[in-house]
N, C-alpha and C positions, 0 to 999 in steps of 0.2 A: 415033469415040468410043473411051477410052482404054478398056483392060479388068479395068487393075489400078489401084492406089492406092501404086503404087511411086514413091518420092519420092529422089533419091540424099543421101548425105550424104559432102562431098568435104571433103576437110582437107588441106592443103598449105604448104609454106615458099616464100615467095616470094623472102627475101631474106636477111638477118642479125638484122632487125627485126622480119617482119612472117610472121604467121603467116595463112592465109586458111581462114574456115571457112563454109562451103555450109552451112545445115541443112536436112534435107528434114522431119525428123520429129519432135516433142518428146522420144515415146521412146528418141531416138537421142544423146538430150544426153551420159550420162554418157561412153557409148562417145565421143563425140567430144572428150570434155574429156580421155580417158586419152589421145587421140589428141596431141592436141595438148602435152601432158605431156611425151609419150613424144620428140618433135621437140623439145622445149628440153633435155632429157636428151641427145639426141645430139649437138646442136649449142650450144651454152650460148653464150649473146654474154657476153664480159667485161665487169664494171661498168667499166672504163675507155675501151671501145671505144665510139665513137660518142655520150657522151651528154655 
């Protein structure tokens, strides 16, 4: 039996396109949305590349 209520919440760049988001927790949403913010901020795809 587990003894906590820990849930992970994993965010990660897979590619140029595609951002991958785990959620473990509802409260964990904003945190993950800066998350994911913060990865198109580093890495920005140009609107001419790929679409």
């Amino acid at each position: 039996m587990e003894t906590t209520d820990d849930r992970p919440t994993l965010v990660r760049r897979l590619d140029e396109r595609t951002v991958a988001l785990f959620g473990g927790k509802i409260a964990m949403c904003v945190a993950s949305a800066r998350q994911v913010a913060g990865l198109l901020r580093e890495d920005p795809v140009p609107a001419t590349r790929g679409r």
